[in-house]
N, C-alpha and C positions, 0 to 999 in steps of 0.2 A: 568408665567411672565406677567407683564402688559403691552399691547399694546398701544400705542398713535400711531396717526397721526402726520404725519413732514409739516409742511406749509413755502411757500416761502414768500415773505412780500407782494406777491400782494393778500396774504388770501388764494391759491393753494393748494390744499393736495397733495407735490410731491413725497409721499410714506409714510412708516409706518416703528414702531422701536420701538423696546422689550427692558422695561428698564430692569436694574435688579431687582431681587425682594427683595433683601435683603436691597434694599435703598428707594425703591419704592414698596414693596407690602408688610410692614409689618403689624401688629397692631398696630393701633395710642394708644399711651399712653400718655392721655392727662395730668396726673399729672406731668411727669418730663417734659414736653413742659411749664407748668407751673412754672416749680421749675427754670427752665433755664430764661426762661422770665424774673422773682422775680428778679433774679440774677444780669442778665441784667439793668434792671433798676437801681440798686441798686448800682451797679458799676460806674454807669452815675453820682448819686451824688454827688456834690461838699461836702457837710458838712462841708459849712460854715458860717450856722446859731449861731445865740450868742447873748446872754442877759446877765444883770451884777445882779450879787446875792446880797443881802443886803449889802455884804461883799466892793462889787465894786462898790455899787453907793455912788454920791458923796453927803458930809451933812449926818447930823441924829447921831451929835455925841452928844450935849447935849439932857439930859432925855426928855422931852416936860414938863411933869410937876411932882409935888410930887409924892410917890408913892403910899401915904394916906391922906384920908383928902379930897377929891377933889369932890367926889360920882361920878366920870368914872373911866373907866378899864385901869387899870394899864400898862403902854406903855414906853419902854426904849429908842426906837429912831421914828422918822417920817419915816426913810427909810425902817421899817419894813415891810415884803410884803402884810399885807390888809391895807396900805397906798398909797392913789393915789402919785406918783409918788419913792414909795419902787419899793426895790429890786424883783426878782423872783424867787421863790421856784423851786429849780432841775432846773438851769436855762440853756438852751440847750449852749452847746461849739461847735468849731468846732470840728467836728472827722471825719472818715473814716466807709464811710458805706460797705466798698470791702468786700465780702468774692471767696470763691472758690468752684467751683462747679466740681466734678471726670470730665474728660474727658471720661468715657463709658457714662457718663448720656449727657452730651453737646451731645455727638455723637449721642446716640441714640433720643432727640428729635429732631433733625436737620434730623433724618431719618423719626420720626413722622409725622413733618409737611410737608415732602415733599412727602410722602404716602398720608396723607389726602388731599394735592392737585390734586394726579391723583384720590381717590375717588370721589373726590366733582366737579373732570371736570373742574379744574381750572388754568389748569397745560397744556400752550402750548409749541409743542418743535417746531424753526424755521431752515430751512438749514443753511441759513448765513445771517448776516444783513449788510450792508452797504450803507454809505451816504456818496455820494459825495463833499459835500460841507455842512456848517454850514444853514441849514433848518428846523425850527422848524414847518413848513408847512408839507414837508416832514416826517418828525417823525411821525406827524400827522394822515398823512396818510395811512401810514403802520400800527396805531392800526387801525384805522376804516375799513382797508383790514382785519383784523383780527376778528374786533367784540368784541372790548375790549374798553368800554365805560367808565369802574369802575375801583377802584383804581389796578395799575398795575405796579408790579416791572419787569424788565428785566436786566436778567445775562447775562454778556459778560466774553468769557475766557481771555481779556486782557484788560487794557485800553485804549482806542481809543476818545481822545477828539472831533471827529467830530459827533460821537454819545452823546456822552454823554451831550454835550453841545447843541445839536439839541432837546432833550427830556426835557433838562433842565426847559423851559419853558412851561411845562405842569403839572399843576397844580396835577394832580392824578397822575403822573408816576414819577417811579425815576430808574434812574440804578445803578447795581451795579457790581463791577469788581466778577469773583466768588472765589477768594480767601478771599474775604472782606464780604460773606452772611453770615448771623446771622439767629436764630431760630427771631427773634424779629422783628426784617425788614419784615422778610417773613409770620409772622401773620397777620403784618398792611394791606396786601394789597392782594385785593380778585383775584386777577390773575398774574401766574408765567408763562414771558415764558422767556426760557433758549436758547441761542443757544447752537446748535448740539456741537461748541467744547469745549463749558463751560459743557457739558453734561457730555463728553468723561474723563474732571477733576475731576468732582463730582464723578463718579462710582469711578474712581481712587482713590480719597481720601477716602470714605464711605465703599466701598466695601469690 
């Protein structure tokens, strides 16, 4: 099983703790961390791009001119699409770019990428975090207690607006409740640290 270090927010290693391994020590399989990703974006699309087809733009009912006799190429309207201001060929509509990705594959890149964060040393776990009062001074200072300069997500097992609002104005870090983690959030950003009972959810639900 994979060992880490536990740190309190003043940067403290105030012991150690065995994740499991079947969430945290498996083989990263980087194609369905991929496929999940794809996914993810793809989901996020509005698809509500739209262009009007010959059909829909307006004018270009009368011919422009004979359709002999004239010595140029033969043309039925001006809205035709190699006409500056025609219509467009296969003209995009709105659609729905959704599909659906198994839940074993979700599941298992959400195990991928959080394995390759205890490979890659990127993956801190803390005892508990709390702020007294709205501080983004504060926030502040509990990364640099930590040594996390680069971008940095942090999981919380609940919502607590005096955290989340204390980090808010820091331009590289974002939190996130850990019912609400995604394989996609968790790629963007070079260091994850969980507290201890967002930790205790995670085994729960992955395990």
């Amino acid at each position: 099983m994979p060992k880490v270090n536990v740190y309190n927010q003043l940067g403290e290693v105030v012991g150690d703790i065995e994740l499991n391994e079947a969430i945290f020590g498996i083989e990263v399989n980087e194609h369905v961390v991929y496929e999940v990703v794809k996914n993810h974006l793809a989901n996020r699309r509005q698809g509500t791009q739209s262009a009007k087809t010959r059909a829909e733009v307006r004018g270009g009912g009368r011919k422009p001119w004979r359709q002999k006799g004239t010595g140029r190429a033969r043309q039925g309207s001006i809205r035709a699409p190699q006409w500056k201001g025609g219509g467009v060929v296969f003209a995009p509509k709105p659609r729905s770019y959704r599909y659906s990705v198994p839940k074993k594959v979700r599941r298992l890149a959400m195990k991928s990428v959080l394995s390759s964060k205890v490979l890659e040393g990127e993956l801190r776990i803390l005892d508990a975090l709390t702020i007294d009062a709205f501080s983004t001074k504060k926030a502040k200072e509990i990364l640099k207690n930590l040594s996390l300069e680069t971008k940095t997500m942090i999981v919380l097992p609940e919502g607590n607006d005096m955290i989340i609002k204390s980090f808010a104005n820091l331009p590289k870090v974002e939190t996130v409740v850990v019912d609400y983690m995604n394989v996609y959030d968790l790629m963007r950003f070079d260091n994850l640290v969980i507290v201890k009972d967002a930790l205790s959810k995670i085994e729960e639900v992955y395990a």
